[in-house]
C-alpha positions in Angstrom: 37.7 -3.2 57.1 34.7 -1.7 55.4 31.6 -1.0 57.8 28.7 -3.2 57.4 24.9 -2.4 57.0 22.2 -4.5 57.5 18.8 -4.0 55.2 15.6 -5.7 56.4 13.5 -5.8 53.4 13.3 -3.8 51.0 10.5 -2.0 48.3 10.0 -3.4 44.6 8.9 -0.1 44.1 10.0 3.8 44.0 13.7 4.0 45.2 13.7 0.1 46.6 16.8 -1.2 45.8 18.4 2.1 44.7 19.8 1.9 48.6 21.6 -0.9 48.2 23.7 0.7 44.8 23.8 3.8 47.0 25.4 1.6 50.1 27.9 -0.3 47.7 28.9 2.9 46.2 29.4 4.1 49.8 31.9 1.6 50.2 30.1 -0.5 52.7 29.5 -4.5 53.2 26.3 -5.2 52.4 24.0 -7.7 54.4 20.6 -8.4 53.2 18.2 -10.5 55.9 14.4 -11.0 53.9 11.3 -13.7 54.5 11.6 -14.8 51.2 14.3 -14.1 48.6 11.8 -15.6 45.9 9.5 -12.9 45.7 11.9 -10.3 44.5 12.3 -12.5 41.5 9.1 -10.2 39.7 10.9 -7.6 39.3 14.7 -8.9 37.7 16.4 -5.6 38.7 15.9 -6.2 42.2 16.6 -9.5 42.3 20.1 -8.9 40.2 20.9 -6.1 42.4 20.1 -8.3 45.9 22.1 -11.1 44.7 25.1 -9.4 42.9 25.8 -6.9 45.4 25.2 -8.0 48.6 27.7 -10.4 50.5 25.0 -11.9 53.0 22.0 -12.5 52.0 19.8 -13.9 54.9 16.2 -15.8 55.5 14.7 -14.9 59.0 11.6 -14.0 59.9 11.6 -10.1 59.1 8.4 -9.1 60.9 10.3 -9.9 64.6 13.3 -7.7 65.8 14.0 -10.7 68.1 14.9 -12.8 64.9 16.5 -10.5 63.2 19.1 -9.8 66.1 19.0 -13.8 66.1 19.8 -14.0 62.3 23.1 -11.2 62.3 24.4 -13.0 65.2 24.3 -16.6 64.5 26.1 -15.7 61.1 28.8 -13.8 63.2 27.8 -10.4 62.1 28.1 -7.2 63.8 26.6 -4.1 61.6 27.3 -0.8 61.8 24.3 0.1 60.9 20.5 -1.4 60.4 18.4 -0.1 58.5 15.0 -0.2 55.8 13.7 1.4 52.8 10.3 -0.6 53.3 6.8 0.7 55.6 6.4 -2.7 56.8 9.4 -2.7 58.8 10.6 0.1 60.3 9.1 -1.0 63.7 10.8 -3.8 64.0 14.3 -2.1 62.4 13.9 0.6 65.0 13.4 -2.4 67.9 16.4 -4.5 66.6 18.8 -1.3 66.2 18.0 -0.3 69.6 18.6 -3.8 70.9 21.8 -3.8 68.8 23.1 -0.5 69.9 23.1 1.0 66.6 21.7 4.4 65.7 18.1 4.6 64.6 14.4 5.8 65.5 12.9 5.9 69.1 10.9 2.5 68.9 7.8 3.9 70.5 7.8 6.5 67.6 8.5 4.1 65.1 5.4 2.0 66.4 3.1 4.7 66.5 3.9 6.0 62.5 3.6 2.8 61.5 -0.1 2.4 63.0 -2.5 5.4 61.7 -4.7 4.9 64.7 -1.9 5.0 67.3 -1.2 8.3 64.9 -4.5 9.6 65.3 -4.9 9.3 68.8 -1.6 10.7 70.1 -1.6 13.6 67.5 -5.2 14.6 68.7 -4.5 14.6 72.3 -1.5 16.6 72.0 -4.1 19.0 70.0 -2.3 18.7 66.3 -5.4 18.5 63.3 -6.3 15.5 62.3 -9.8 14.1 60.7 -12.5 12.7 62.7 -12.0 9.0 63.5 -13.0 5.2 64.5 -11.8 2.5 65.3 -14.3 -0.1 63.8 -13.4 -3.7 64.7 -17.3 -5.2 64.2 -20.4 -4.4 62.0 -22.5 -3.2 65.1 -19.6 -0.1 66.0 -20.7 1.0 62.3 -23.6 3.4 63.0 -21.6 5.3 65.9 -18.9 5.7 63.7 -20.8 7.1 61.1 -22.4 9.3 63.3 -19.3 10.7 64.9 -17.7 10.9 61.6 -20.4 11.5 58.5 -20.3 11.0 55.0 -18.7 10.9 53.1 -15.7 9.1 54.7 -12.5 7.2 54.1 -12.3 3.6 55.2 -8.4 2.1 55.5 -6.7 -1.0 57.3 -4.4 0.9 59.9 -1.4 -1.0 59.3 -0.9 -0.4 55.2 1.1 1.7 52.7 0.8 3.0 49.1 -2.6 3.5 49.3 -3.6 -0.3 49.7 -7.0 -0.6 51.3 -7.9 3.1 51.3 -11.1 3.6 50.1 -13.8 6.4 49.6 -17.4 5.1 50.8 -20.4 7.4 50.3 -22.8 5.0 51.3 -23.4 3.5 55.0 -23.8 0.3 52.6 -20.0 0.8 51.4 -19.0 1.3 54.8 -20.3 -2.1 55.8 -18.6 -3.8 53.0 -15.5 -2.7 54.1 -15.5 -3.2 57.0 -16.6 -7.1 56.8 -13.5 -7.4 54.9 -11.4 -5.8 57.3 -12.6 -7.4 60.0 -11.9 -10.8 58.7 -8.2 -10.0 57.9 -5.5 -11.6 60.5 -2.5 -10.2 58.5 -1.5 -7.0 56.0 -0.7 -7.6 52.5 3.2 -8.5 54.2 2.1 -11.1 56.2 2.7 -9.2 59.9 -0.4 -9.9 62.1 -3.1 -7.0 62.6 -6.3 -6.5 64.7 -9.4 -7.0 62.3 -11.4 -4.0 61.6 -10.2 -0.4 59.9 -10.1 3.4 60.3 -12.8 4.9 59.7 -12.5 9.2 59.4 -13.5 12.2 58.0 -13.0 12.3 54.3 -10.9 15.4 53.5 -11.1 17.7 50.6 -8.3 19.5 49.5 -4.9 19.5 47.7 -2.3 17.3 49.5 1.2 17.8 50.0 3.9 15.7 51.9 6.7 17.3 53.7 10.3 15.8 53.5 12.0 16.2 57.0 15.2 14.5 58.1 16.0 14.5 62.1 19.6 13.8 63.3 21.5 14.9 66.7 18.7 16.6 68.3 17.5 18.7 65.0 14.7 18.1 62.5 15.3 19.7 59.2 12.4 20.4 56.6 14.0 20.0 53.4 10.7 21.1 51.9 6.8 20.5 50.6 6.2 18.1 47.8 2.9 18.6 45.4 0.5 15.7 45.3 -1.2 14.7 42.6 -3.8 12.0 43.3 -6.3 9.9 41.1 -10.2 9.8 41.3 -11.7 8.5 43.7 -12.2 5.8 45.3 -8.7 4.7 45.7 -6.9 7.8 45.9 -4.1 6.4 44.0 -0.8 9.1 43.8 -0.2 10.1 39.7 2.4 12.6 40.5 4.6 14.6 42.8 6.6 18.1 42.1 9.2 19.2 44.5 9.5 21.8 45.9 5.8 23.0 46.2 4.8 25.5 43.9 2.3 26.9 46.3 2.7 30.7 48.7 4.9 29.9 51.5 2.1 30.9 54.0 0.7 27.7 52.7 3.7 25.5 52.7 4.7 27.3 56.3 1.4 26.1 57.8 1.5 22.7 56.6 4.9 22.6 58.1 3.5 23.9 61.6 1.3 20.7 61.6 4.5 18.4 60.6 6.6 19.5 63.3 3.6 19.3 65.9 2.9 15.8 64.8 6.4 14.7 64.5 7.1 16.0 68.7 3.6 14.4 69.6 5.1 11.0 68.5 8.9 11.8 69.7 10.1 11.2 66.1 14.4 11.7 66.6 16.3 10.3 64.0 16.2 9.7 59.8 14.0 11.0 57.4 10.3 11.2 57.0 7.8 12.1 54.8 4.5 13.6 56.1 1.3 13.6 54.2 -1.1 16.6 55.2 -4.4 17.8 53.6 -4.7 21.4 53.0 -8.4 21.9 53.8 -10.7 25.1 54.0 -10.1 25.1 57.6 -6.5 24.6 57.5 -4.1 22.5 56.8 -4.7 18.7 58.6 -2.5 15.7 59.4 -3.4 12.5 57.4 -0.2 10.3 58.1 3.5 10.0 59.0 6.0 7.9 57.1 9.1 7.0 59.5 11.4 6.8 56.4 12.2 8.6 52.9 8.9 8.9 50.7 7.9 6.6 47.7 7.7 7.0 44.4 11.0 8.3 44.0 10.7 11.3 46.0 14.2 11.2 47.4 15.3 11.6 43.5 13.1 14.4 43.2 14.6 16.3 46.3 17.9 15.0 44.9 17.3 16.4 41.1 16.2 19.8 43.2 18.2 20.7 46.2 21.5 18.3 45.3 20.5 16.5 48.6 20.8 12.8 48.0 18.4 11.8 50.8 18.5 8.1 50.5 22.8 8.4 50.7 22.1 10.6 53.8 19.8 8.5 55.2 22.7 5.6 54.7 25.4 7.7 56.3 23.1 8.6 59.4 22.1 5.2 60.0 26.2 4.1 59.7 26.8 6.5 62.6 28.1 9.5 60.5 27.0 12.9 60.6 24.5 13.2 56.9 25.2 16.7 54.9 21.6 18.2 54.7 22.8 21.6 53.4 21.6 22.0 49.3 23.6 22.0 46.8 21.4 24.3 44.6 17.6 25.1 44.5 15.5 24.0 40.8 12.6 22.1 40.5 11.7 18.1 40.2 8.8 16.1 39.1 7.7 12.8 38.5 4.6 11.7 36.7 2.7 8.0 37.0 1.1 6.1 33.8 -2.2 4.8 35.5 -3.2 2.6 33.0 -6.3 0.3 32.6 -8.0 -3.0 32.4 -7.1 -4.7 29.1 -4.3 -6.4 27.2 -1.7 -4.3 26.0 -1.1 -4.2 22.4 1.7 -1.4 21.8 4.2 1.0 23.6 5.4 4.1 21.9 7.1 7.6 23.0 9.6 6.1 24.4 12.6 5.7 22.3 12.5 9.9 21.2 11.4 10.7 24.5 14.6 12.1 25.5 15.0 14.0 21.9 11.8 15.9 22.5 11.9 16.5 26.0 15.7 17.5 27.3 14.4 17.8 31.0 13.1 14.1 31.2 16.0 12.8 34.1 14.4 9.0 34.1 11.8 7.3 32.6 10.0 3.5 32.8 7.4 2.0 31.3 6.9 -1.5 33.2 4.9 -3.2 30.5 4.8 -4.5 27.0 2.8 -6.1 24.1 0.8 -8.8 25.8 0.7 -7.8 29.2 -2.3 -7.9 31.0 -3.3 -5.4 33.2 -5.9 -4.5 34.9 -7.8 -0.5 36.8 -5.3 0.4 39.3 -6.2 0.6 42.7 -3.2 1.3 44.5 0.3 2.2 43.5 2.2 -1.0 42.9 -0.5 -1.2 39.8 0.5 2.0 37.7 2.6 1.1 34.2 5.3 3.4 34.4 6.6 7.0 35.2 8.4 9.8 33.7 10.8 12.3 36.1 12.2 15.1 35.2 14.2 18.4 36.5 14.3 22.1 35.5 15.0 25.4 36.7 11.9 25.8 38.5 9.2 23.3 40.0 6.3 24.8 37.9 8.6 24.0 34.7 9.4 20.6 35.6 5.5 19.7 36.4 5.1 21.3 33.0 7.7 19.1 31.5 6.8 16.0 33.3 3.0 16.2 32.2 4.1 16.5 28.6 6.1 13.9 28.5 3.9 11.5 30.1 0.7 12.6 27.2 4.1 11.7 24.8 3.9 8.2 26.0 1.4 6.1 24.8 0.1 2.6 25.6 -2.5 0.5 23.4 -5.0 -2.1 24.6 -7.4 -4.5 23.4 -10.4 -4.5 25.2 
């Protein structure tokens, strides 16, 4: 009989539900165990691809590893594997698989990545950059925070993803603001409790990259850098990526350095994860880590470039095999995010020739039509659409990717 693998979850998002084709076309059973089946009804492809392709789908509480062991075994399942595509979750995935005996991430490290103040603290004590932080759970910490810290500086809830919460505050006004929000919250945008209160650190300037790493059987493998392309501030939202880095590889090596440091502070040892670092005047400096494959389609773009499927890799590791990390070739990917804008829309064009004029465009969505509302995006699950393309070289699929986006074009009405 075909193995069986267990998802907790999973993103509306980036690759999402792309695992779960990936899984199916592995062979394997599918089980599926979510909160609430209802709320991947937004986005149709998800909730075709949840209900057609998987044989169990389950409700359990997802934020508790102790119900989701519960959940597989009083339906008489036994996975081969466990696993998520989803932030949220990889704590309690790691916790469950462990309890399970099934391959997966050191709990303790997936509990630390998961929290960017656990993060902080053990990367800085093991002496691996990072910005100046607080903890700020009340209004009266504020002032020492600001005076260990400065402005201006970056305000975020610790337990978020997809730039949700993160904010720039110039102002020791803005920082208060924040922070009363924060610390009234009981629960992330998932509904998993958190402490109230926020990070408050050092805001960083510089270009940002991620690194793409994948550990398995005692080895963590860089795969490589990935260009960032973020928004204006204050919300720091991510418009683009390009794989691999187009930048010197004394750059790219450095950034690395800091990857590997943070990712042996935490005792990360198994799967992929993507690693955001700030390349700053005084070198480069650790902003998070991810305990899973990056967002916004990143895995395709490492795909399109090294013939590495990472999210098929990622399936086969967490089923107990041994995942191929060698490429397959080296060209270039990139991906590029419509922001969009307060308004109604009114038209959509550029998108039935966009393939005729630009041969390197790989995929393409565009998430909205005549008579959606929208409204200034603040954080990534608010952008309109994306282009992605592939070619020869990195530079020439940014090049391609940033055309094709300026081909697409979306009216509003004020």
């Amino acid at each position: 009989m075909a193995g069986l693998l267990a998802f907790v979850e999973s993103n509306l998002t980036g690759t999402g539900v792309q695992a779960i084709t990936l899984a199916k076309e592995q062979g394997l059973r599918l089980a599926f165990l979510t909160a609430d089946l209802d709320r991947y009804r937004v986005d149709p492809v998800a909730f075709d691809t949840i209900t057609g392709e998987v044989e169990h789908v389950l409700a359990c509480d997802t934020t508790d590893p102790v119900a989701v062991e519960k959940c597989l075994r009083d339906n008489g399942l036994q996975p081969d594997g466990l696993m998520t595509v989803m932030e949220y979750y990889v704590p309690v995935v790691a916790a469950a698989a462990s309890a399970l005996g099934l391959p997966g991430l050191s709990p303790r490290a997936a509990r630390t990545a998961r929290d960017k103040l656990a993060t902080r603290t053990v990367c800085a004590a093991a002496g691996v950059p990072v910005p100046r932080f607080r903890y700020v759970g009340e209004l009266s910490e504020v002032d020492g925070a600001l005076a260990e810290v400065g402005l201006p500086c970056v305000v975020k809830p610790v337990d978020e993803s997809a730039s949700i919460g993160v904010t720039l505050c110039r102002t020791r006004e803005q920082v208060v603001a924040r922070i009363t929000e924060l610390a009234g919250r009981t629960a992330n945008s998932k509904g998993q409790a958190t402490r109230p209160g926020g990070l408050v650190e050092e805001c960083l300037f510089g270009h940002e990259v991620s690194v793409e790493v994948f550990a398995h059987d005692g080895r963590t493998v860089v795969l490589g850098v990935t260009d960032k392309l973020l928004g204006a501030t204050p919300h720091f939202l991510e418009l683009g990526h390009t794989f691999p880095s187009v930048l010197p590889a004394a750059v790219t090596d450095a950034a690395v350095g800091v990857v590997r440091a943070a990712l042996d502070a935490i005792g990360f040892d198994f799967g992929p994860a993507h690693v955001e670092v700030k390349l700053t005047p005084r070198g480069p400096v650790l902003i998070e880590i991810n305990a899973r494959t990056g967002g916004d389609f990143i895995p395709d773009l490492v795909g399109n470039a090294l013939g590495v499927p990472l999210l098929a890799r990622s399936i086969t590791a967490h089923t107990g095999g041994a995942p191929d990390l060698e490429p397959r070739w080296r060209r270039g990917s990139a991906i590029r995010f419509i922001g969009g804008r307060a308004g109604t829309v009114t038209s959509v064009s550029g998108v039935d020739d966009l393939a005729e004029h630009f041969p390197e465009v790989v995929g393409h969505r565009v998430k909205v039509g005549p008579g959606a509302t929208t409204r200034w995006p603040t954080n990534s699950h608010e952008r309109l659409g994306y282009v992605i393309t592939a070619a020869d070289t990195p530079a020439e699929a940014a090049v391609a990717a940033d055309a094709a986006l300026a081909h697409l074009a979306i009216g509003f009405a004020d």
